[in-house]
C-alpha positions in Angstrom: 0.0 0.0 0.0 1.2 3.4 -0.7 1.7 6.5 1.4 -1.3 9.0 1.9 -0.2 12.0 -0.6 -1.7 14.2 2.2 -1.3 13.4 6.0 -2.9 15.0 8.7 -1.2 15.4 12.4 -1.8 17.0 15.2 1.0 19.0 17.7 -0.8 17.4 20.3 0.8 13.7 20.3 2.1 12.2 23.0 6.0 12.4 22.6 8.7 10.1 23.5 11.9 10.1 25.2 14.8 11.4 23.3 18.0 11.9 25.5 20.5 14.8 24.4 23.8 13.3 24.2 25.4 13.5 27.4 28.7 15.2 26.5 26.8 18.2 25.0 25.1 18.6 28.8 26.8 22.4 29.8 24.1 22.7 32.7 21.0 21.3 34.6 19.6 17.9 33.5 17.6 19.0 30.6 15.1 16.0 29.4 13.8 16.0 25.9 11.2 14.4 23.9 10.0 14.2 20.6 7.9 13.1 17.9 7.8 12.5 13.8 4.8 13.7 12.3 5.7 13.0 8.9 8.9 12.2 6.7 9.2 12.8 2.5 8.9 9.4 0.3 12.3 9.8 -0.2 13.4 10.2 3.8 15.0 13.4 3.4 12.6 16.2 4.9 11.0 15.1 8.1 8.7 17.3 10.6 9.2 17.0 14.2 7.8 18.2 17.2 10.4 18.3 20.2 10.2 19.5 23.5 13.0 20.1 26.2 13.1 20.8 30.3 15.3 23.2 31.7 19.0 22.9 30.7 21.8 24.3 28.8 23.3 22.3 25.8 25.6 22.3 23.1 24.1 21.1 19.3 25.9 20.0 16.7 23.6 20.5 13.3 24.3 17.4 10.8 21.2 18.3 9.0 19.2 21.9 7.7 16.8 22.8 10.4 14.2 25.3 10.6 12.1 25.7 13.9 9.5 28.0 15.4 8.9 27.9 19.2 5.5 27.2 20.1 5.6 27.4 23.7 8.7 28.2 26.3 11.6 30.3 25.5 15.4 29.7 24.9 18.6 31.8 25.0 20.8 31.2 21.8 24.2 31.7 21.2 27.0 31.0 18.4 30.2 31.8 17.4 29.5 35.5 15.8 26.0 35.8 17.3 25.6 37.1 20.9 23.2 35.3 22.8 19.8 36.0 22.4 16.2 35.1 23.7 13.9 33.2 21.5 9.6 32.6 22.3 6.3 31.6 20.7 6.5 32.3 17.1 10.0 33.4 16.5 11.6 31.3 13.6 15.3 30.5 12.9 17.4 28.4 10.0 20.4 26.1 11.3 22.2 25.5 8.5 23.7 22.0 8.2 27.1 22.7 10.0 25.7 25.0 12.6 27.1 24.6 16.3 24.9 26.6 18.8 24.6 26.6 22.8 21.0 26.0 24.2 19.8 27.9 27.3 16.0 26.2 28.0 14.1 28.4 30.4 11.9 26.6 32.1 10.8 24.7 29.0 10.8 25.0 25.6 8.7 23.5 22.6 9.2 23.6 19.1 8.4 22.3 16.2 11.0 21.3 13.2 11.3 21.1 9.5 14.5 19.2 8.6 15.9 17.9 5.0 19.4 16.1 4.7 21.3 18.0 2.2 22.6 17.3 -0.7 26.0 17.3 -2.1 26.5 20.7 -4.3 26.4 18.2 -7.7 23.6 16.7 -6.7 21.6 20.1 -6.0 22.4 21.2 -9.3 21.8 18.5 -11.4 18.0 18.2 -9.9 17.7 21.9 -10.5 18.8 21.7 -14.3 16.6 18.9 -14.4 13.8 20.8 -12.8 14.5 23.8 -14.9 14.3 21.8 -18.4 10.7 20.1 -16.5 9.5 23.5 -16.8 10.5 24.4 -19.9 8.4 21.6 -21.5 5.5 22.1 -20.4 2.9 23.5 -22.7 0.8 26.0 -20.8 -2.3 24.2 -21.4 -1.1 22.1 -18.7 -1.7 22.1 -15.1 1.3 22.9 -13.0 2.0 21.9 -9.3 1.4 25.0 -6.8 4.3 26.3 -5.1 4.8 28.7 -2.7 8.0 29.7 -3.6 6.2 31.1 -6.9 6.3 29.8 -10.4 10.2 29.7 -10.1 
């Protein structure tokens, strides 16, 4: 049986454990716990919802990560960015590469949008290959929405 082309979650799931490595611990005993609500076909992009107790921790970014804080607040900081406190509805981008130092208040949840990158070739072959897609199609047809535009 195939996958669902639409799924439907809710933030509301019950979430299990999901230790921080133990050698990224700066502070406090911070426990987290997480979720998947969904992964691509092809097990690159997943969505996540994660949630964190009180604790400061390093975190080492293998993948490209996009968050927003739904509830909580943290203090970030990097090298070449000052700490800085994050709540409900801010937004921010780790690049894969990224090293930043968690300070959880309290508590902190958040939900994520991360894709395993692709070598450089590899990007620009599937956008060539996208590109010429485009180029192809007669305008009679029907195109796939996007909401990065008919780019």
């Amino acid at each position: 049986m195939s996958p669902s082309l639409i799924e439907i979650s809710s933030c509301n799931v019950d979430l299990e454990l999901r230790p921080i490595e133990p050698s990224w611990i700066i502070e406090g005993n911070p426990v987290s716990r997480s979720h998947i609500l969904s992964t691509s076909a092809d097990g690159t992009a997943s969505t996540i919802i994660w949630h964190c107790t009180e604790g400061r921790f390093n975190w080492y970014y293998d993948i490209d990560e996009t968050i927003m804080i739904m509830e909580g607040s943290i203090v970030l900081e990097s090298d070449g960015m000052p700490p800085k406190r994050y709540g409900p509805g801010d937004v921010i981008f780790f690049r894969d590469g990224a090293h930043a130092k968690w300070h959880v208040e309290g508590h902190v949840k958040k939900i994520a949008f991360c894709r395993k990158t692709n070598p450089v070739m590899i990007g620009f072959l599937i956008r060539v290959v996208n590109k010429l897609k485009r180029m192809f199609v007669s305008a009679g047809e029907r195109r796939p929405a996007s909401l990065l535009g008919a780019g």
